[in-house]
C-alpha positions in Angstrom: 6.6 59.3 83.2 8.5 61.6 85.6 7.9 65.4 85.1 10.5 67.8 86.1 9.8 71.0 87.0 11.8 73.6 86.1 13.7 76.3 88.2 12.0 79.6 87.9 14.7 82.0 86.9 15.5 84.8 89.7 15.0 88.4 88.5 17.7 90.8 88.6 15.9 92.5 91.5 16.4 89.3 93.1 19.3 88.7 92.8 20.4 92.3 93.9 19.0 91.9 97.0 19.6 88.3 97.7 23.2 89.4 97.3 22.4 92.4 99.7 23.5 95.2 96.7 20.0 97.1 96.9 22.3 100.1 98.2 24.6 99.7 95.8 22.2 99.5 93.1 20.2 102.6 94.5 23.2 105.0 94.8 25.1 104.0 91.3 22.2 102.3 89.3 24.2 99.2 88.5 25.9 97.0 90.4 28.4 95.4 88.0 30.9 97.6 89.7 34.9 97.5 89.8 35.5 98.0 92.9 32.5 97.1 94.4 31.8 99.9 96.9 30.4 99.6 100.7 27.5 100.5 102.0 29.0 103.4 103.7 28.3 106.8 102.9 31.9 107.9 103.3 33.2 105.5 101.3 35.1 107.5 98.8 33.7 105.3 95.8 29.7 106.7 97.6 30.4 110.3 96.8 28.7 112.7 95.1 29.5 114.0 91.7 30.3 117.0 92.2 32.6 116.2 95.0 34.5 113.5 93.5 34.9 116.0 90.2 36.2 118.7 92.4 38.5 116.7 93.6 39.5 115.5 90.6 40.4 119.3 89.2 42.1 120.3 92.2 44.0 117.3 92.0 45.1 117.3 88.7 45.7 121.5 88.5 47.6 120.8 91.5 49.6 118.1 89.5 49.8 120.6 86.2 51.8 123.3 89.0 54.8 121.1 89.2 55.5 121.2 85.5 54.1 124.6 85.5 55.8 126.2 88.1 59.5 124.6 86.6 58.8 126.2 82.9 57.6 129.4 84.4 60.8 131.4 84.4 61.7 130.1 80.8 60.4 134.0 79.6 63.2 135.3 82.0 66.2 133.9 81.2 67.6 137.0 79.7 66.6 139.3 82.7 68.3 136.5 84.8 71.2 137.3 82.9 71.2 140.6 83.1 70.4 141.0 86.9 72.7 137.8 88.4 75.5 138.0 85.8 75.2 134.3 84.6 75.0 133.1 80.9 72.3 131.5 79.0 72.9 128.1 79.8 73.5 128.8 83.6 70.2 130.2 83.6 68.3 127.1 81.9 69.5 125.2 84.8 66.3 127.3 86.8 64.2 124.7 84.6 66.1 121.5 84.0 67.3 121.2 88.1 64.3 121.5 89.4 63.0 118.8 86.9 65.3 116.5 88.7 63.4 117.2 91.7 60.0 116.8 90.1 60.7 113.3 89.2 62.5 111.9 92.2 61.0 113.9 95.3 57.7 112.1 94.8 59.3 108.8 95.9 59.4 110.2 99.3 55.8 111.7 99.4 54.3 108.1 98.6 55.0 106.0 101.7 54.4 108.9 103.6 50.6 110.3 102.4 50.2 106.1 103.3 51.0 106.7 106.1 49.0 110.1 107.3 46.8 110.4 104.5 46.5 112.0 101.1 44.4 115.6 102.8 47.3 116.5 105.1 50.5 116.1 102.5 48.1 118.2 99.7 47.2 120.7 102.3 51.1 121.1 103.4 52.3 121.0 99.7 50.0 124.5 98.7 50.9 126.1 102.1 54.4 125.7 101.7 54.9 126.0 98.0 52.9 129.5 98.3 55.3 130.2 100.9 58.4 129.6 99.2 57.5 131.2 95.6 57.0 134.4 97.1 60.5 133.7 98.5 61.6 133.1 95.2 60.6 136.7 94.4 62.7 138.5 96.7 65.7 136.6 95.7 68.6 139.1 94.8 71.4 136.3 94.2 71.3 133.7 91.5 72.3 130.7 94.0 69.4 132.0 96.4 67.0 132.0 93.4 67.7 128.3 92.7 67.6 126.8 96.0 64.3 128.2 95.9 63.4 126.9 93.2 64.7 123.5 94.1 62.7 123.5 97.8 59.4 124.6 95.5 59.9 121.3 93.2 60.2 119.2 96.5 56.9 120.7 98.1 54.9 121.0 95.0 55.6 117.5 93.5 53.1 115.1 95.8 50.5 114.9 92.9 53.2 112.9 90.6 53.0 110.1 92.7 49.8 110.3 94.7 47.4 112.4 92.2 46.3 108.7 90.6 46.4 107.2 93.3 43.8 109.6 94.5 41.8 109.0 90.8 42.0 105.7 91.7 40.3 105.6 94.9 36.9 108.0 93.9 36.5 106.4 90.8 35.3 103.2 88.9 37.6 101.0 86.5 35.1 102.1 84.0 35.5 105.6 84.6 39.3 105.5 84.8 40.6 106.5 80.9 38.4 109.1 81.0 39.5 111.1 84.9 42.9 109.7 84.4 42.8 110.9 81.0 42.1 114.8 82.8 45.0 114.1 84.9 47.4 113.2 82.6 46.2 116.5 80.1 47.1 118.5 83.3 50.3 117.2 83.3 51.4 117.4 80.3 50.2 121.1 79.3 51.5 122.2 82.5 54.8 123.4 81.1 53.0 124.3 77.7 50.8 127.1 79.3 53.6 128.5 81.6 55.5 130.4 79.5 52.0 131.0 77.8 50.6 132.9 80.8 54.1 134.1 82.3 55.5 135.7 78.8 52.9 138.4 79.0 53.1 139.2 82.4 56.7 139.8 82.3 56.5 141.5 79.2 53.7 144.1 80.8 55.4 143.9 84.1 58.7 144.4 83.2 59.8 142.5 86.2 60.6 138.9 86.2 59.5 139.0 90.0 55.7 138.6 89.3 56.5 135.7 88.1 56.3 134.2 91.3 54.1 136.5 93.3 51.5 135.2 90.6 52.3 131.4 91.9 52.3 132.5 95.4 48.6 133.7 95.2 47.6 131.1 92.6 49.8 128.1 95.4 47.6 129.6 98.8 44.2 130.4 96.9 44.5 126.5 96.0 45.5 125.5 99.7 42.0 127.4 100.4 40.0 125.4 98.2 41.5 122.4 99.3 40.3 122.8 103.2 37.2 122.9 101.8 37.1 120.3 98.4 39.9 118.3 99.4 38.5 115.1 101.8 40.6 112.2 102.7 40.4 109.5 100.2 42.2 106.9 102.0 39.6 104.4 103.3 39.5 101.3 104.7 36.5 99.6 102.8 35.4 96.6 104.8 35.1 93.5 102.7 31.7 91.9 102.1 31.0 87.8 102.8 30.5 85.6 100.3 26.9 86.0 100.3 27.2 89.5 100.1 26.4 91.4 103.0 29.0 94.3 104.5 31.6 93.3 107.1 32.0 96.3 108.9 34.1 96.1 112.1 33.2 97.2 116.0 34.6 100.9 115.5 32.1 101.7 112.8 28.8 100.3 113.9 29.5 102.2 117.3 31.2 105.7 115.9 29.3 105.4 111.9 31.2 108.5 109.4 29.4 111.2 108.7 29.5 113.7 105.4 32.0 115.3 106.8 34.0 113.0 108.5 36.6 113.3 105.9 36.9 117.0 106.0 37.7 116.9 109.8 39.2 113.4 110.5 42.9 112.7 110.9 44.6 109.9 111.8 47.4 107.3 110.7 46.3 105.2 108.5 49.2 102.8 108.0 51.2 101.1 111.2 54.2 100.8 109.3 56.8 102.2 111.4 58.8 105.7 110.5 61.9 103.7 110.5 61.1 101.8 107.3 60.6 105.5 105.4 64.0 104.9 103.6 63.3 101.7 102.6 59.7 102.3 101.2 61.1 105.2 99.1 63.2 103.2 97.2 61.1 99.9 97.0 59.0 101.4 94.1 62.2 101.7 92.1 61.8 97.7 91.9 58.6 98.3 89.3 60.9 99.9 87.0 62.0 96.0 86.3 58.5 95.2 85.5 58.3 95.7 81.0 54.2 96.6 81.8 55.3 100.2 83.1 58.8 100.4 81.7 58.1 100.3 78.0 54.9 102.2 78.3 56.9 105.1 80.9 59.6 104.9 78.3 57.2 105.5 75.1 55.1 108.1 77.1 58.6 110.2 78.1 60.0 110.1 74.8 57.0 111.5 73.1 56.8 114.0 75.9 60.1 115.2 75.4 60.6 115.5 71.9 56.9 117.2 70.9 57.7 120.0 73.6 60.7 121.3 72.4 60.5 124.9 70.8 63.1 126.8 68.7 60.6 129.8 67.6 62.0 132.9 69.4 65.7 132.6 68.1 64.5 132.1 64.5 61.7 134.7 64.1 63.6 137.3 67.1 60.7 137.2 69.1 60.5 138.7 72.3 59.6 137.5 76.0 55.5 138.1 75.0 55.6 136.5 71.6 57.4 133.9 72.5 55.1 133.1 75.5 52.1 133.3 72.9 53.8 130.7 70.9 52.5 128.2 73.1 49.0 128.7 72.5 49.1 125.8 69.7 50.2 123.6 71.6 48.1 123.9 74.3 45.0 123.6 71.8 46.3 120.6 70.7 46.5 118.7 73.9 43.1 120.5 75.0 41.7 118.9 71.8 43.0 115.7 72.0 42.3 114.4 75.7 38.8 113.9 75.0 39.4 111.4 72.4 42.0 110.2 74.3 39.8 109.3 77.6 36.4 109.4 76.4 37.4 107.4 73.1 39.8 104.9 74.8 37.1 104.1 77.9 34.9 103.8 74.9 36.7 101.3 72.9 37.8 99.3 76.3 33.9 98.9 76.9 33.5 97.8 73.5 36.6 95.3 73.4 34.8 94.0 77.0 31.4 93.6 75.3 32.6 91.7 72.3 35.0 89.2 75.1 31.5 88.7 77.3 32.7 90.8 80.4 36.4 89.3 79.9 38.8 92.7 80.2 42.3 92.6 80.2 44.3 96.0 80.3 46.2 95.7 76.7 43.3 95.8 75.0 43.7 99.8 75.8 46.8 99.9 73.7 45.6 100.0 69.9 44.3 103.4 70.8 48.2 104.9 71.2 49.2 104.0 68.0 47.5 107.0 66.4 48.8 109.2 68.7 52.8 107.8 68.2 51.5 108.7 64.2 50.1 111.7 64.4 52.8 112.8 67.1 55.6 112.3 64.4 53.5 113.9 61.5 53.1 117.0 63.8 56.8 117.1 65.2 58.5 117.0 61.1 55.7 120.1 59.8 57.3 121.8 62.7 60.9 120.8 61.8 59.9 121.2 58.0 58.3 124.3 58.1 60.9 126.1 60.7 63.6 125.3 58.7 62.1 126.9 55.4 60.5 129.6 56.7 62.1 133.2 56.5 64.3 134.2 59.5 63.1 137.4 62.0 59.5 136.5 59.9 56.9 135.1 61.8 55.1 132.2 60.3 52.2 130.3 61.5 53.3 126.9 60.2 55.6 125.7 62.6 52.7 126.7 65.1 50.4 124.4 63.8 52.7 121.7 63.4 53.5 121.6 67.3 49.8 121.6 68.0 49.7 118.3 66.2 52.1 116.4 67.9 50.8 117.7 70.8 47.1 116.6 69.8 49.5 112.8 69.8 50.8 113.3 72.6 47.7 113.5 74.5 46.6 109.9 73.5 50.0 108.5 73.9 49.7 110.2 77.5 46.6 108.8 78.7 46.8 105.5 77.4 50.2 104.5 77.9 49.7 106.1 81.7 46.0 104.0 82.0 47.8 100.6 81.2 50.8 101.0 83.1 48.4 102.0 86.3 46.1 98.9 85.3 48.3 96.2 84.7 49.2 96.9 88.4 46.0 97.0 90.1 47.2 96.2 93.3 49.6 98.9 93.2 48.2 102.1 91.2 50.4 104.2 93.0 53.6 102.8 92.8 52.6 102.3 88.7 51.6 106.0 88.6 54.9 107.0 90.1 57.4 105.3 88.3 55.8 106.5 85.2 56.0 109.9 85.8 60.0 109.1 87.4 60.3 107.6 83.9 59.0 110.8 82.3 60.7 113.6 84.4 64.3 111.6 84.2 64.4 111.6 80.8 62.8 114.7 79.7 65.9 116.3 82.1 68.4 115.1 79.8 66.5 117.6 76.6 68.1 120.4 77.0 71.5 119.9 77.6 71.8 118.2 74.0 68.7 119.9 72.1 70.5 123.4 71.3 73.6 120.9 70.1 71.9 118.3 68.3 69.5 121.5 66.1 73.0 123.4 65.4 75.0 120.4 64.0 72.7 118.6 62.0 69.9 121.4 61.5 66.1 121.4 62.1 64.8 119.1 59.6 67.1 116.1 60.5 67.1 116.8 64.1 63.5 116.3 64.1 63.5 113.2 61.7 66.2 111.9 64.4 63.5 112.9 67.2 60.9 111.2 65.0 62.6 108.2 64.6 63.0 107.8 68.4 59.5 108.0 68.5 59.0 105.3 66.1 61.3 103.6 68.6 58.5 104.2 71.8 55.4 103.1 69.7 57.2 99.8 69.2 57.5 99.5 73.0 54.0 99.5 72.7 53.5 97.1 70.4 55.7 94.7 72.2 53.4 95.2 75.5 50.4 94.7 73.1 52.1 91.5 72.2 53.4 90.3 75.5 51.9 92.3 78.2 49.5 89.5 79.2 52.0 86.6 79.5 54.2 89.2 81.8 51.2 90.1 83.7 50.0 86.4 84.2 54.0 85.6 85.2 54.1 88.4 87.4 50.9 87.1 89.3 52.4 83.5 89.4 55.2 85.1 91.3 53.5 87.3 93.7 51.3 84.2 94.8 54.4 82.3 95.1 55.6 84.9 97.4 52.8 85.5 99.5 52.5 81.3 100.1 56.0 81.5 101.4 55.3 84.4 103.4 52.3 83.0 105.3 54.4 79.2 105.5 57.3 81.3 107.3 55.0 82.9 109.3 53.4 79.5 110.6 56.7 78.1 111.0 57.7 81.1 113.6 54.3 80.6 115.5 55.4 77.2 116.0 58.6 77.5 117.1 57.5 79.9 119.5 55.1 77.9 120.7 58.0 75.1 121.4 
């Protein structure tokens, strides 16, 4: 009778360093990685810490000053009147133009931070945004004021496309929801804690001018921190064989990166030529076609706009101080909710990955919105409710705490709905990233030139069940992509494979031919 002998079974140290991971493993202390990183120190996915988190807050606070620096002057709308004879209305064009800007501008800073990096376009964007709000200050006509205003929104706006992208390439899939999740908060509080912050100074001031000598300073003590905390991120990570060992090419085993390389390096990284620039600012504008990121951007922006609306100064005759500290609720409630909404959904996504056996596909994420879409609409009608009840030229707290709840909703809605639109496109973060936040800046333009309208004719209570109900309207876009989002991903995939055959087939074909 034959005996078999068994296979022993391989440890996991053996297997780590059969597949030549004992660096990984070292650095990171796992190796079930997404990406898996090089064995290069500069290899962005390598870094420390404390330098991928600093990056991570500069990035994002430089993201928050684009929504920041358009609500800023919202506390000086009646000195705007005053000193540039314009109305109301005119002057609420300082916030909603620039908006415009915010949303399409990054389009063009894309292609190009592929093209010379991400550490140049940042550096250039603080520089020259520090530059032009102290312009802004010493602006004496109301045309000069918004041109200003309108070259600030074009320099400060790289982050909105190129801020997740950045995420992206520092950090693990794993650790996504949760830095993502910091970004997004950034973002969306950005034009909570503006008038916050910029009420009071004007108020104390007296001049609606510090308004932007506060930006300048705040713009150019960020471009300081950036020459030293901002490192390029854009790497070329050379693939490893099949067996597992590092490919790395000629250039690096004779000129190997040092710690600082990224610091002091500059280069092109992409030999696209300039003359395709046009083209590759409109190509992302195809991904709006794509229901993964344009039912998600549309449920994000529609819960964005409606839950930041405010009406409390003209009911309770606040003035430009009161109604900045107005926004302090708020601003809790999104602080309060982004750690639920990255920790908790990173959380839950390793716990729906668990339960599959290491399967993970990106809708699983979703479940975790609908809360937020709920608690959203609960917070937006106490507001509506409690505004319309309460005693005019009294102030009450209520409608206060109502706003910080459907703020607190908006966070999760933010981070998830931003997470899954950037997942379901791996191979394109960036483009994902920035049609979702064209998505939200588009239509959160279009607020106030019907809010003041809508809240006269039909009064506070239904405007906000209207508001509500549109809402209602974004979490079912949701739903749909928690229904259908894999099919459309799978198609999508099918598709792009399809093209990428014919594209290497056409290529053959024109080798042969000029070989005839």
């Amino acid at each position: 009778m034959a005996i078999t002998e068994e296979k022993p079974e391989s440890t996991l140290r053996e297997d780590v360093v059969n597949a030549n991971l004992e660096k990984v493993l070292a650095r990171h202390g796992r190796v079930d990685l997404a990406p898996l990183p090089s064995d290069l120190p500069e290899d962005p996915l390598n870094w420390s810490s404390f330098r991928k988190n600093m990056l991570l807050a500069l990035v994002a606070f430089h993201a928050c000053l684009g929504p920041f620096s358009a609500a800023c002057v919202i506390p000086s709308f009646e000195d705007f009147v005053v000193d540039f004879g314009i109305t109301l209305t005119e002057a609420s064009y300082l916030v909603s133009v620039p908006i415009v800007f915010l949303g399409t501008i990054p389009l063009l800073w894309a292609p190009v931070s592929k093209r010379i990096g991400r550490r140049p376009v940042y550096l250039v964007s603080m520089l020259l945004s520090s530059a032009l709000q102290l312009a802004s200050a010493y602006c004496t006509t109301y045309g000069t004021l918004m041109a200003c205003r309108v070259l600030v929104s074009v320099f400060i706006c790289p982050p909105q496309s190129i801020g997740a992208s950045t995420v992206s390439e520092v950090f693990f899939v794993h650790q996504k929801g949760q830095k993502m999740g910091i970004w997004a908060l950034l973002v969306s509080v950005g034009s909570t804690i503006a008038p916050l912050i910029m009420g009071p100074l004007v108020y104390h001031t007296g001049q609606w001018q510090w308004t932007f000598y506060f930006l300048a300073i705040i713009n150019f003590a960020h471009f300081v921190l950036y020459i030293f905390f901002c490192p390029e991120t854009l790497f070329d990570r050379p693939e490893r064989s099949k067996i597992g060992s590092p490919q790395i090419t000629m250039d690096e085993e004779i000129n190997p990166g040092k710690w600082y390389t990224p610091y002091t390096s500059f280069r092109i990284h992409s030999t696209e030529p300039w003359i395709g620039l046009p083209l590759d600012v409109i190509s992302p504008l195809q991904f709006l076609l794509k229901p993964t990121i344009l039912l998600p951007g549309l449920a994000y922006a529609i819960t964005f706009t409606y839950t930041n609306a405010t009406l409390l100064g003209q009911k309770y005759l606040l003035n430009t101080q009161q109604v900045g500290l107005q926004f302090v609720a708020p601003f809790l409630g999104a602080l309060l909710g982004e750690p639920i909404a990255g920790y908790g959904s990173d959380r839950w996504m390793q716990y729906r990955v668990r339960k599959a056996g290491g399967e993970r596909e990106p809708e699983w994420r979703l479940p975790f919105a609908i809360p937020g879409f709920l608690i959203a609409i609960v917070g937006l009608m106490i507001f509506g409710v409690q505004l319309q009840n309460t005693r005019a030229g009294v102030w009450n707290v209520t409608p206060d705490v109502g706003s910080g709840i459907a703020l607190f909703g908006l966070q999760l809605v933010t981070t998830v709905c931003t997470t899954y639109a950037i997942e379901s496109q791996p191979e394109h973060t960036g483009q994902a990233a920035l049609m979702v936040a064209f998505i939200r800046q588009m239509y959160a333009f279009t607020g106030p030139f019907y809010f003041t309208l809508q809240f006269d004719s039909m009064g506070t209570v239904n405007a906000c069940g209207l508001l509500s109900g549109l809402i209602a309207i974004g979490m079912c876009f949701v739903i749909i992509c928690m229904i259908f989002g894999r099919s459309w991903r799978k198609g999508e995939e099918v598709t792009n494979d399809s093209e990428d055959r014919e594209s290497v087939v056409a290529g053959i074909l024109s080798d042969e031919k000029v070989k005839v």
